[in-house]
N, C-alpha and C positions, 0 to 999 in steps of 0.2 A: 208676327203671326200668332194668329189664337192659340195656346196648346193648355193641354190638361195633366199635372204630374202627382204620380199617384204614389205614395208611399205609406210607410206604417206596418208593413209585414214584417215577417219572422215565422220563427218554429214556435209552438204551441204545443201544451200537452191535451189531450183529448178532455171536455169541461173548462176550458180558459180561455179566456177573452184577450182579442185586438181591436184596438181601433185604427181603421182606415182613413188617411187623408186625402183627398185631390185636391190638389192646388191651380187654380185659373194663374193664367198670363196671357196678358193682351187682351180681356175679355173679359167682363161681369159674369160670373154663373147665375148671378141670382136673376140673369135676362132669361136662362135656358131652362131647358128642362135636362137632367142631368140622372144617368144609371149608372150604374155598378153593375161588373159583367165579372163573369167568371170562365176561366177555360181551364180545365181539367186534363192532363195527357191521355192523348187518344179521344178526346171528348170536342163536343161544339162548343163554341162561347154562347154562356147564355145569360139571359140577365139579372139579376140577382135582387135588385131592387132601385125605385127609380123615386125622385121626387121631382114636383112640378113648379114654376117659377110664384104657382101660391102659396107653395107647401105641402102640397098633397102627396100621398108616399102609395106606393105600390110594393107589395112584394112577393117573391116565387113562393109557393105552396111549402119548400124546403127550406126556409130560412123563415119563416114566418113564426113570430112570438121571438126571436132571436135572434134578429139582428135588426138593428136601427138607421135607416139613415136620414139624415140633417143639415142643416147648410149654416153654416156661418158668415154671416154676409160682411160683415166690420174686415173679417180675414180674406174672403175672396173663396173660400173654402166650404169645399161639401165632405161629410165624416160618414162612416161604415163603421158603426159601434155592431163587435160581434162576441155575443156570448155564448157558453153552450157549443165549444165548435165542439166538431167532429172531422173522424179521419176522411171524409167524404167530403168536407169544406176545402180540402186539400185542391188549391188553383193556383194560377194567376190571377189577381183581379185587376180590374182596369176601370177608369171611369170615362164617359164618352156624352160630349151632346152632340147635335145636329151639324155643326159646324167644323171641330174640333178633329186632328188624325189621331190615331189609335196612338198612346202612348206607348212605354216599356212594359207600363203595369207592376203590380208588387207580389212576390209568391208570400202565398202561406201557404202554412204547412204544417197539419195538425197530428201528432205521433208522440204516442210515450216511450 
């Protein structure tokens, strides 16, 4: 079965950086188009930033200049390089394509 496992979180202090991994099994990413979602307690999931199976990236007005994401295709793997957090970045994040169930997802969590 296709699934997508996301890790690379942790606690952070506000100004420092994570990077985020998803890892394909059973599945190429670099077939899909592939996002980075966020859900916040008491909040929607939403999506945080997305790349395309050309490379093309998208991302939400609030994480923009700030967070990066990339695929490495040799690994199987799409990255969520994130600088500059803030206690507001504080979610789950999850990565998701078309096919793919909703993972566990990984918290971060950004607090001094």
């Amino acid at each position: 079965q296709a699934q997508l496992a996301e890790s690379g979180g942790g606690l952070v202090q506000p100004g420092g950086s994570l990077r985020l991994s998803c890892l394909g099994s059973g599945l190429r990413l670099d077939y899909y188009v592939i996002g980075w979602y966020r859900q916040a307690p008491g909040k929607e999931r939403e999506l945080v930033a997305g790349i395309s199976a050309g490379g093309a990236t998208t991302y939400a007005t609030s994480v923009k200049g700030r967070f990066t994401i990339s695929r490495e295709n040799d690994k199987n793997t799409v990255y969520l390089q994130m600088n500059s957090l803030k206690p507001e970045d504080t979610a789950v994040y999850y990565c998701k394509n078309s096919i793919s169930p909703w993972g566990q997802g990984t918290q971060v969590t950004v607090s001094s």
